[in-house]
N, C-alpha and C positions, 0 to 999 in steps of 0.2 A: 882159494884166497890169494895167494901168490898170485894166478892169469890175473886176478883183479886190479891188483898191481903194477902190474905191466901195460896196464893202459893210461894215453896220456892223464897229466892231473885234474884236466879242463872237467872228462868224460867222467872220471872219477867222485870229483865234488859235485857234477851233476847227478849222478846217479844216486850218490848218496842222499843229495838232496830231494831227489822226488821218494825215494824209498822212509825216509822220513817225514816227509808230507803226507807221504799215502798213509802210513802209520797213524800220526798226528788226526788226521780227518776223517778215519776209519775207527777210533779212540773216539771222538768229540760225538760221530752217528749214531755210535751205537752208547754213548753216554746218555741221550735222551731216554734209550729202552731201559739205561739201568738206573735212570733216577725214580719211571714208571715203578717198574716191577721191584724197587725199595720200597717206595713208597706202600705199594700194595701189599706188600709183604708185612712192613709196619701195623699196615690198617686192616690186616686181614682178609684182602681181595685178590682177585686173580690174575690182575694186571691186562696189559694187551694178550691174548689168546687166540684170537681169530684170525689176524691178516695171515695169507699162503701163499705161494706160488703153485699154482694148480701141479706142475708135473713134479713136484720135491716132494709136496703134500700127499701123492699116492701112491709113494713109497712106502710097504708095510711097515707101521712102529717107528722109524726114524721122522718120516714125514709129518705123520701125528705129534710126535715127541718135541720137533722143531716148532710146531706151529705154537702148541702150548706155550714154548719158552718165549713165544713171539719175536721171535730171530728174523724174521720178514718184514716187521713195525714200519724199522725204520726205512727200508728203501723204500714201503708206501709211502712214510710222510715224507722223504726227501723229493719223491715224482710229484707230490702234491705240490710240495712247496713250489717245485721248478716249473708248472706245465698250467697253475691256477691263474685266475687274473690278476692281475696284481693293480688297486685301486690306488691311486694319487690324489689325495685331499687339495681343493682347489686354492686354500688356504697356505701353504706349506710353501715354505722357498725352495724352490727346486734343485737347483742346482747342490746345495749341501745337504738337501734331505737323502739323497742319491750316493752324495759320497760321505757319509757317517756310516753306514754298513761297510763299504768299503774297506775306509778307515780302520773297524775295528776289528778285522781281521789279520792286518799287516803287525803291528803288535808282537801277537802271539806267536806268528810265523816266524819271526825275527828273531825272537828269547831263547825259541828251541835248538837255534844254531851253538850257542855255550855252553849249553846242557850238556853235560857225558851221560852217556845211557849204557856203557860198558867199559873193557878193554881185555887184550885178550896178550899171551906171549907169542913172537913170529919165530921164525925158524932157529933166529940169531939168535934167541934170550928175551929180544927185547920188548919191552910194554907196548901195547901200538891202542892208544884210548881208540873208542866209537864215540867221534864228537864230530860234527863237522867244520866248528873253529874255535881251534884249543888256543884263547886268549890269556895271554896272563891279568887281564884286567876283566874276566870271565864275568863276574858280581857285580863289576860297575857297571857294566855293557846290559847285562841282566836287566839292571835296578836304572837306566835312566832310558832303558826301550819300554819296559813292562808297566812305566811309569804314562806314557804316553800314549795308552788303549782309553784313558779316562776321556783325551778329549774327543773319540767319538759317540760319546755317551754326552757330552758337553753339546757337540754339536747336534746330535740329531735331535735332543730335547729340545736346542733352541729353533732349528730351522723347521721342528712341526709348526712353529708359528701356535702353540695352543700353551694352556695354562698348567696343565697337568704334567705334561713331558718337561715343560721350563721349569719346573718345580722338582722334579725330580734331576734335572742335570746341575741346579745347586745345591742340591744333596748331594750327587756323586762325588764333584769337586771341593766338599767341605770333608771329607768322609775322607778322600784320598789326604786330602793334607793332611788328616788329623792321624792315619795311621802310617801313612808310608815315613814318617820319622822313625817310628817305633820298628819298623819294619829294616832299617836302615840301621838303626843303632844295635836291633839282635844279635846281627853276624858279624858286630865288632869284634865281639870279644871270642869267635870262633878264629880270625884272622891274627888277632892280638897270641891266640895261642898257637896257630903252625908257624908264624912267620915267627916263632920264640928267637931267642938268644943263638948266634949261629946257623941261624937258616936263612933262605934267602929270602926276601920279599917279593911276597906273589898275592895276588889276589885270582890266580886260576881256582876252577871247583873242581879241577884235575884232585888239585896237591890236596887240596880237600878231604876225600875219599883213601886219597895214597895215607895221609898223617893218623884216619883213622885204623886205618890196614896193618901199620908199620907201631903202632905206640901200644903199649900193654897186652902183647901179642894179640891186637884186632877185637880187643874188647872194650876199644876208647872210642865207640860211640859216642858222639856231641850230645844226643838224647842224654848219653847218660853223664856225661861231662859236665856238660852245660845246659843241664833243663829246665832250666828258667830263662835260656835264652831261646829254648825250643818251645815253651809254650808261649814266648811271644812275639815268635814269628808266627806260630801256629794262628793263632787269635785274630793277629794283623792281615795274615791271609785268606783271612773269612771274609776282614772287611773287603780288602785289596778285590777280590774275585764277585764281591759281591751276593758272597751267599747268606741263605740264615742263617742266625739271628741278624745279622746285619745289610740285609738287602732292601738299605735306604733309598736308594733309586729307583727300585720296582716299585713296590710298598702295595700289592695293590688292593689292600684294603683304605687305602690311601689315596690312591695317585692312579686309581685302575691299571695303568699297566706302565707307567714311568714313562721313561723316556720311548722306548716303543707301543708305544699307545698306539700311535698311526700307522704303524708300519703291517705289514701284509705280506704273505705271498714268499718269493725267492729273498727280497730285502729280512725280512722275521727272521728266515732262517740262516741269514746269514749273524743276526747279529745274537743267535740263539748259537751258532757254530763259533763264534767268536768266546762267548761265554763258557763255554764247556772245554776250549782250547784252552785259556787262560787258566782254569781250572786244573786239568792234567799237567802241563806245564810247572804250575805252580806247587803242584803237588810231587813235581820228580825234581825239583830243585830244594824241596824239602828232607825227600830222600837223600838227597846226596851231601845235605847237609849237614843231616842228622842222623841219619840211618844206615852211614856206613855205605851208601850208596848201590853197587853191583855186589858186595861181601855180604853172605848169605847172613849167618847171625853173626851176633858177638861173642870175637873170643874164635871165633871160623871164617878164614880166610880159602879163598879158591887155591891159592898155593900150598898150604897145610893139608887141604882137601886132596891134592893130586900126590903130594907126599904121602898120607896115609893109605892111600888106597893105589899109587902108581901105576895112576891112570891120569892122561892129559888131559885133565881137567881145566886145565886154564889156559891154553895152547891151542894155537889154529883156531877153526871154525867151531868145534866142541866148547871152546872157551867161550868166546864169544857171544855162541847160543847160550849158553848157560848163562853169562854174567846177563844177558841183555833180558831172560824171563825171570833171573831173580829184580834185576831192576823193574819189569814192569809189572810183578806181583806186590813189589811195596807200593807202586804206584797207585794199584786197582784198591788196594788194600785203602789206603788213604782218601782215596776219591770215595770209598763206600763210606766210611766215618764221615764224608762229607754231605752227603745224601742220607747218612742216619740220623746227623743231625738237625739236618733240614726239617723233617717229621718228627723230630722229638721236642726242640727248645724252640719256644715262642718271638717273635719277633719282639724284638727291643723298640721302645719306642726312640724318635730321633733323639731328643736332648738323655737320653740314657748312653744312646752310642757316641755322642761326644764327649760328655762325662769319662764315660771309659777311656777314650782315646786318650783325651788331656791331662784326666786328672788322676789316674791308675796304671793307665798303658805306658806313658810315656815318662812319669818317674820310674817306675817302677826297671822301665830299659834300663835310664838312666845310673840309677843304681847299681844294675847287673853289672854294667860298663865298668864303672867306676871300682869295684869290687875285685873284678876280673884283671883291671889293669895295676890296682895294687894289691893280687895275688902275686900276677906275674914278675913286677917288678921285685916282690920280696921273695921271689923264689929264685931270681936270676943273681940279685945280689947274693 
């Protein structure tokens, strides 16, 4: 850890950087096998089972064992996607049909830069986060990048030049307006309370994590703090990600396949990779929100943890591993609940999913807000 340090900071952030990519896009791959093999799981089937790589596969018991789990799916469908024709509808504007996949992968690459996914203690004592830019304006940077994945969903409905994809990218952008308010006003009243009376003002998702760590010795969960602000982020980020019940854009009992109706080939998958980014993503900024982030439960803290048992638990590379599989065990955690729900609760029709947004979601933030800031203020007086 230390040699790592010692290299210039150029070398540094890029390594972190691709080491996070590769993460992020090895997360989103093998997200497809595990929306698959829920799904089947739900419905009592056996999922992908057959794809292999011949010399893994004839490995006694392990090979067999791999293949069942379908651990190999994905790299077939990823050579598929990469290596197939890929057809251009002679109808479609070119030029933006091409860069709306693009488009809607940059986004999600962008969000995961303020994400903390750990931290660990260095030699000296001190905190050293696993973030690659620890903004103090972490949330806003968040919330006006993660905002801006919708207009590839915008453009590539419109530049199919067809009736069905157009139809689905003014569902996307009626859909975003109506929840990202709601989604904005949640983690008011999470800021309303660390930035309290005598702290500093910050809007990092550092101090976040830290305020849950540090208050009712680490059993101030915002889940359990403020859970009515966590179930309407939670809610808002169904729509946000565009999953069900609210995947008003797909529809495709509706709209066959929304906005990527016409899309094929390496383009599908990218905006299928895009999808499933946003996703994970959205799902570790909820953790870190609300779930106390890299601190394993509530009320246990990695420092209490190395205090009781006097073992460097949260120091050096041991810490860091450690904080970084508790962070993406909440994460997988979350993304499955998001995939349980997908096969479990029915698709909303659209004038239901505005109704909610407008007429439920968005007092109802309201309210919390309002609640929250004259708790605060009558508790500071």
């Amino acid at each position: 850890m230390d040699l790592f340090y010692q290299l210039p900071l150029v070398l540094q952030l890029l390594i972190k950087a691709l080491l996070v990519v590769a993460v992020l896009m090895g997360l989103c791959l093998y997200g497809s096998l595990a929306e698959r093999k829920v799904s089947a799981w739900i419905q009592g089937r056996p999922g992908p089972n057959r794809t292999a790589i011949p010399w893994i596969a004839a490995i006694p018991l392990i090979g067999r064992f791999l293949q069942r789990l379908g651990i190999f799916q994905p790299l077939a469908d990823g050579g598929k996607f990469l290596f197939k024709e890929e057809p251009i509808p002679a109808h479609v504007r070119w030029f933006y049909f091409n860069l709306a996949p693009v488009l809607a992968l940059i986004p999600a690459l962008c969000t995961v830069v303020v994400v903390p996914f750990g931290e660990y203690l260095d030699a000296a004592g001190q905190r050293v986060p696993l973030i690659l830019a620890n903004l103090d304006l972490g949330i806003l940077f968040l919330f006006a990048i993660s905002s801006l994945g919708v207009y590839s969903t915008i453009l590539a409905g419109w530049s199919s030049n067809s009736k069905y994809p157009f139809l689905s990218s003014v569902r996307a952008s009626a859909q975003l307006v109506s929840y990202e308010v709601s989604l904005g006003l949640s983690v008011l009243p999470l800021f309303l309370i660390v930035n309290g009376p005598g702290a500093e003002g910050t809007l990092s998702l550092i101090r976040v994590v830290h305020w849950q760590a540090e208050t009712a010795g680490g059993a101030a969960w915002f889940v359990l703090v403020a859970p009515l602000s966590a179930f309407i982020y939670l809610v808002s980020l169904f729509a946000e990600t565009n999953r069900l019940p609210f995947d008003m854009p797909e529809g495709e009992a509706e709209l066959v396949g929304g906005f990527h109706t016409e899309y094929g080939a390496f383009k599908f998958g990218l905006l299928m990779t895009a999808e499933y980014a946003h996703l994970f993503v959205g799902c570790g900024v909820f953790a870190v929100l609300f779930l106390g982030g890299w601190q394993p439960l509530p009320g246990v803290t990695w420092d209490k943890l190395a205090a009781w048992t006097a073992l460097p638990l949260a120091t050096g590379l041991l810490g860091a591993l450690l904080a970084l599989l508790v962070f993406l065990a909440k994460v997988l955690v979350l993304v499955f609940f998001f995939m349980w729900v997908r096969w479990t609760v029915p698709r909303f029709r659209y004038d239901q999913v505005m109704r909610i947004g407008w007429r439920n979601l968005l007092p109802l933030a309201l309210l919390n807000l309002v609640a929250y800031a004259i708790g605060i203020a009558v508790f500071a007086s």
